[in-house]
N, C-alpha and C positions, 0 to 999 in steps of 0.2 A: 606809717608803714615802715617796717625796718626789716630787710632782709641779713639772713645771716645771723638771725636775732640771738640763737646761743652762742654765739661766737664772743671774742675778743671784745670788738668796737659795736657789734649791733647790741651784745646785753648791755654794757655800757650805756652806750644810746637809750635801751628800751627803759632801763631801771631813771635815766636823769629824765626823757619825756614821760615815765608816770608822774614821777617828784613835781615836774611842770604842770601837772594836770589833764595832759593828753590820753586821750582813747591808743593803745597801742597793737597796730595788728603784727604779730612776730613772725615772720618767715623765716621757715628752716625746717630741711628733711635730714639733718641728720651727714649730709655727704661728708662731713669731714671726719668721719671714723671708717668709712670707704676709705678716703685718702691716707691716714694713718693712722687706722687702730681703734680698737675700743677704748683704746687710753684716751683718746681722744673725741671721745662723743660729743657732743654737745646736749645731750637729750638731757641731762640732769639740770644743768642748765636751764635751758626751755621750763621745765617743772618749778625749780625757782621763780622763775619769772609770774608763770601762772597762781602761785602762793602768795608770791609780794604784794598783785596786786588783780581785782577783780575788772580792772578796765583792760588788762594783758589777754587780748586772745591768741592763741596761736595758732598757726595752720603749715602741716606739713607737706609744702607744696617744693614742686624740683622749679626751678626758674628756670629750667629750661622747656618746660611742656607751658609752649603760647596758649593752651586753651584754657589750661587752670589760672595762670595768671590774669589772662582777661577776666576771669569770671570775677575772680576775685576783686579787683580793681574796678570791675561793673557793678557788684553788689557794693561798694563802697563810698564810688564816683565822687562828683564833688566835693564831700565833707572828707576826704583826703588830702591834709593841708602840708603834708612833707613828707618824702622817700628819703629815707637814710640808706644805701643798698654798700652793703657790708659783704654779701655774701661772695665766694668766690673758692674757687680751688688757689690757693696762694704761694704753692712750692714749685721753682723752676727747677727741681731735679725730677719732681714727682710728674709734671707736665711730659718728660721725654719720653715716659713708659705708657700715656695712653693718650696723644697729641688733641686725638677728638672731643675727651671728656674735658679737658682741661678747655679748649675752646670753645664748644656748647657749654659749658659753665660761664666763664669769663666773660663770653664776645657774645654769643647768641641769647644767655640769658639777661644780659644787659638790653640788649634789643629789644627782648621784648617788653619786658620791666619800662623802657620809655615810652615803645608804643603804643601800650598800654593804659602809660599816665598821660599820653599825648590825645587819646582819645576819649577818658572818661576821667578824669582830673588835670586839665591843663594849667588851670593855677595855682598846682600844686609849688613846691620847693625839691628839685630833685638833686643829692646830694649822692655824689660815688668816693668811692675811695677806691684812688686808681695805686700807685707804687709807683718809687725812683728808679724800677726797671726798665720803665719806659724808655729810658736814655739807655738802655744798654750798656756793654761795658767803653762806652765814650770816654766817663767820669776816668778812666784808667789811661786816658794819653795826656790826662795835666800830668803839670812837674812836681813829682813826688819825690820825698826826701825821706830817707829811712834813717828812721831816730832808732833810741833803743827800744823802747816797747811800745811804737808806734811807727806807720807810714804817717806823712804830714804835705800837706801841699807847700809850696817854694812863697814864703814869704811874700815874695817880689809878684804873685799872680793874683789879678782882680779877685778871684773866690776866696784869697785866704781868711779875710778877715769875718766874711760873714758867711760863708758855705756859697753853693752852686745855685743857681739861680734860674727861671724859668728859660730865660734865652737858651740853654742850654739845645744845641739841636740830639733829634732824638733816631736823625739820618746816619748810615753807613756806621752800624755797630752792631756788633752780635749780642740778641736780646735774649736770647734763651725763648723757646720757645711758650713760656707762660710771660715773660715778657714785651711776646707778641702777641698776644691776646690779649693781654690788659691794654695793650697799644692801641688794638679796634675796639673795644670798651670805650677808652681816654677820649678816644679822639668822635665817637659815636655821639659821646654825653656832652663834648661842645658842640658837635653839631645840630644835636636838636635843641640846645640854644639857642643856635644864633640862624640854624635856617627857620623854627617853630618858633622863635622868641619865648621858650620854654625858659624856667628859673632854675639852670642847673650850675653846679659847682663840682669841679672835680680837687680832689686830694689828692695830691701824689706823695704817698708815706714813705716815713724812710721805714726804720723800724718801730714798729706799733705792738708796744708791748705793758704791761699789767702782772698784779697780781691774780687776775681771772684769764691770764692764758693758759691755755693747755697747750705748751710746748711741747714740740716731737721734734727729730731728730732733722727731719728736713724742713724744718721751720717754728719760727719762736725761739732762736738762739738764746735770748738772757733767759727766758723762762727756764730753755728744756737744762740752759748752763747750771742754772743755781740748782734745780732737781736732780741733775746726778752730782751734782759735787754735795749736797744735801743727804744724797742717799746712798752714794760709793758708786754709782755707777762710772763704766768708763765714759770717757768723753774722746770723739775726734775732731783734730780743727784741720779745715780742710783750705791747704794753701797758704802763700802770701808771709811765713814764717810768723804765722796767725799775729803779725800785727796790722791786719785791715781793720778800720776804721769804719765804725756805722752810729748815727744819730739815732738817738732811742726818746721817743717818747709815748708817754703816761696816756691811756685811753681815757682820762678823767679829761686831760687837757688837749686833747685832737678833739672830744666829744665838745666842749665847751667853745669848741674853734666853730664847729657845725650850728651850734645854737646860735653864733654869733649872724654866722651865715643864712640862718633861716629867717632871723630878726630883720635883716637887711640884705634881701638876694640880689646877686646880679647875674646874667646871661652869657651863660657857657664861660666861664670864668674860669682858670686853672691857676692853681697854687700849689708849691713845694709846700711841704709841712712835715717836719721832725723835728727832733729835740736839737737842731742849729748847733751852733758853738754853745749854749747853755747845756747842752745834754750830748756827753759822745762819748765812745771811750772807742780802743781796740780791744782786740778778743782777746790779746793776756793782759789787759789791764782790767776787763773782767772778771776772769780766772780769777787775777789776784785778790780782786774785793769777796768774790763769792767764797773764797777760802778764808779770808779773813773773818767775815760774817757766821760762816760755818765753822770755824777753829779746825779746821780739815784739809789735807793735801787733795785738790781734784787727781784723779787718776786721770790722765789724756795719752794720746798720741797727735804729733802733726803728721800731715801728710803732706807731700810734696805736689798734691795733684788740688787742683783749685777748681770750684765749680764751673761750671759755663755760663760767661755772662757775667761773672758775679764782680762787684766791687771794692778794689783797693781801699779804695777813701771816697766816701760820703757826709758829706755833712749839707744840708738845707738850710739855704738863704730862707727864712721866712719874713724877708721885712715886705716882700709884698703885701703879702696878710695884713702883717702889723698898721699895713699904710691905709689899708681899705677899712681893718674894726681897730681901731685904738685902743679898746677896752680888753682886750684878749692880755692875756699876760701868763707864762709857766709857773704852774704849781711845784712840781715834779723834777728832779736832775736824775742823773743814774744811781748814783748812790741810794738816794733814797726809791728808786724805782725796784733795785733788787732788795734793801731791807724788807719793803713792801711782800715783795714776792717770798723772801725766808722767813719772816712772819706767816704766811699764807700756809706754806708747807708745814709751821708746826713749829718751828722755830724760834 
């Protein structure tokens, strides 16, 4: 079962467990052309899926109505041997304008989604992918050093050399408030871990990006980057004299991180996971390549005014992972993550 299924990492997910030989049930109603645009459907999407493969069912169910989920998970029961749940409203500027929807998404529809598998598939593998929001803007009182077209952590500090690391506490910071909903998600999906001895893993991503993102303006930064520097649109970079720093990685290779996790589960388990020191760039060292790649000046403005909550410098420690599946390894850097993506466009 994969919720979120037209999306970024659920189609991802759904198209490698056909390839596996799994039954795939896809959940997704579509909310995220609610949240921004028909540009952003996912409904075509969905229809691929359905075409790829005749074991892809879909069902347009909202994860947050508990009675459809149950049903669904009833008619399913046991022979549901893993939840991928992908699904979410994902943009902290878009949470401030309707607090409720973004919470019954995020926090309620997670709930039920476990309750769910907690009482008619309990051996299941339940996988979330939670975000590095969860730490709020904490990640922003290390000692940061401002290079030319980059913020960079102080050499001399435990995180430099491999990114931030679970210890991180995720207390006394302003999380934005979709960053407090993925919080009671996060922290939901370990506890029916470790109070149900449930099989769950959470993901905390940094940036989760592809050439199958539908970028928009409040989220999917490299996607929606290289589409209007692709297309003439303008672009704005919001804060931080746009040299903040964000870890990007390939949904080929987060997906592949899950598979590793399904093969060998363990109980309420949490892990950072982004493209670490192998994959990162700042936002004009983005610009840069995405003009480079396009042979075109992006049109931009900065602005002086910085999200809420939002992150200087990110980069994800993932040697915990690494320590738990050995076998996991990155396909994917940034560079070739936006080739990817201006091939996609037509390019």
């Amino acid at each position: 079962m994969v919720t979120g299924a037209g999306g970024l990492i659920g189609s991802e997910s759904s198209k490698h467990l056909l390839e596996e030989g799994f039954e795939v049930v896809g959940i997704d109603n579509d909310m995220r052309a609610y949240f921004f645009g028909e540009n952003a459907s996912t409904t075509r999407t969905v229809e691929e899926l359905k075409s790829y493969s005749q074991r892809f069912t879909a069902r347009g169910i909202d994860i947050r109505d508990e009675e459809s989920i149950d049903k669904v998970f009833s008619e399913f029961g046991t022979s549901i041997a893993l939840v991928i749940h992908t699904a979410a409203q994902p943009s902290h500027d878009w949470a401030a304008n309707e607090p409720r929807v973004d919470f019954g998404v995020n926090a309620v529809g997670t709930l039920n989604l476990l309750e769910s598998c907690r009482l008619h598939s309990p051996e299941a593998v339940f996988i979330f992918t939670s975000t590095n929001k969860v730490y709020g803007d904490r990640p922003n009182s290390l000692p940061l050093v401002e290079l030319e077209s980059r913020w960079e952590l102080s050499e001399s500090h435990q995180f430099y050399e491999h990114g931030i690391d679970e210890t991180m506490s995720i207390d006394q910071s302003k999380h934005s408030l979709f960053g407090s909903s993925k919080v009671a998600a996060d922290i939901m999906v370990q506890e029916y871990g470790r109070y149900f001895g449930m099989k769950t893993g959470v993901f905390r991503g940094g940036c989760l990006t592809g050439p199958a993102h539908a970028g928009a303006e409040l989220h999917g930064f490299l996607s929606y980057l290289m589409r209007c520097t692709y297309e003439g649109r303008p672009y704005q970079v919001f804060g931080y004299k746009g040299k903040q720093v964000r870890d990007n990685i390939h949904s080929y290779d987060l997906v592949q991180a899950f598979q590793q996790f399904y093969e060998k589960p363990r109980t309420g388990e949490v892990y950072n996971i982004g493209g670490g020191r192998h994959s990162n760039c700042s936002m004009r060292e983005a610009i840069e390549i995405c003009e480079e790649l396009c042979g075109k000046r992006l049109s931009h403005e900065l602005s002086e005014d910085n999200r809420i909550g939002d992150h200087i410098w990110w980069i994800s420690d993932v040697r915990k992972f690494q320590q738990h599946y050995h076998d996991w390894i990155y396909r994917y850097g940034v560079r070739q993550i936006l080739e990817e993506i201006y091939l996609s466009l037509g390019g």
